[in-house]
C-alpha angles and dihedrals in degrees: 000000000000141000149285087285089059111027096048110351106072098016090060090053091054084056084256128145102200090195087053091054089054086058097048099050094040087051088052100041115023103101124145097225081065093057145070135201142192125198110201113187135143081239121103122270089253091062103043080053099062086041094050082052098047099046109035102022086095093067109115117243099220089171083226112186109252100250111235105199124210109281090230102068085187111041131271089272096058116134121191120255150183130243131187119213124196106218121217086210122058091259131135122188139142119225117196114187129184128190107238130188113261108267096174083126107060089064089138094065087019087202090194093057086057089054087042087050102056099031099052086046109141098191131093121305088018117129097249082051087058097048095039085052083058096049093242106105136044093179161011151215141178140157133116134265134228111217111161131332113291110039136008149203129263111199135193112176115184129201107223128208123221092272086039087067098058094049101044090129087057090046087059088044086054105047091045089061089047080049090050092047094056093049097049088064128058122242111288116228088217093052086056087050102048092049083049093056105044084051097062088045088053084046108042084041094039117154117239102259122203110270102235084062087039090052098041109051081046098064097035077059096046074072089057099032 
């Protein structure tokens, strides 16, 4: 993505084809052990099988190493910082992101879905009940992110209210000392459970999704599972 600045324009005058980098990088990297697909038809299994043959079996198998990336996106000297974004549209929210090691394979215990768990409670005594009790806060989300193979992200992203601007240093303070409060107990059995049990009720009562999303985040998890 982008536009005639920053596809031709400055590259061009870097000496740069971007059309020529995408060759080159697709010539380097494109190799089908590194990929995954999912075929989704009303047709049988038998039958998306010959097609899968057909019509990706030409992709060239390169046995390209997986690429394992350096678990601190940023350096080693990285220090956190803030930074203030002027919206176009009359929002105001607070994003707070942590790089996190790279846990897809603890899918089995799945460590970041217990933190997402506790942090994005709504009930009483959970961190958004507390801010909501202050007025500074409508809503709340957390979960982590997979970005490449070797750390991720862990995102909470809070919508503020008008008072809830004004006191964004209190709202960090406050979510530290919720932070503080989960590590000083060990994982609860119960907790597990209930997370367990609320994801074979999201699973057994699961909405139709359009295929294009269905197909998709199958085939980014064929490279976890």
């Amino acid at each position: 993505t982008g536009n005639l600045n920053t596809l031709k324009i400055e590259p061009e005058k870097k000496g740069l084809s971007v059309r020529d980098e995408l060759l080159k990088f697709h010539s380097k990297y494109y190799s089908a052990n590194l990929m995954t697909l999912c075929l989704l038809g009303k047709e049988n299994l038998d039958e998306l099988q010959q097609y899968a043959v057909e019509i990706f079996s030409d992709i060239p198998n390169k046995e390209l190493p997986l690429n394992d990336f350096d678990p601190n996106p940023y350096g080693k000297n990285f220090r956190p910082t803030i930074k203030y974004v002027a919206p176009v549209k009359d929002i105001k929210s607070l994003s707070i992101t942590w790089t996190i090691p790279d846990y897809r394979d603890k899918y089995e215990s799945n460590p970041t879905s217990y933190l997402s768990h506790l942090i994005g409670h709504e009930g009483n005594g959970s961190l958004l009940s507390e801010l909501k009790k202050k007025g500074w806060v409508n809503h709340l989300y957390a979960g982590s992110r997979r970005e490449a193979r070797g750390f991720q992200f862990f995102n909470l992203i809070l919508e503020l209210s008008e008072e809830g601007d004004d006191n964004i240093d209190n709202i960090v303070k406050l979510v530290y000392q919720y932070l503080n409060m989960i590590k000083s107990e060990a994982p609860s059995k119960w907790i597990y459970d209930e997370m367990n049990n609320l994801g074979k009720i999201n699973f057994t009562f699961k909405d139709k999704e359009k295929p294009i999303s269905f197909v998709s985040s199958l085939s980014a998890d064929l490279h976890i599972f």
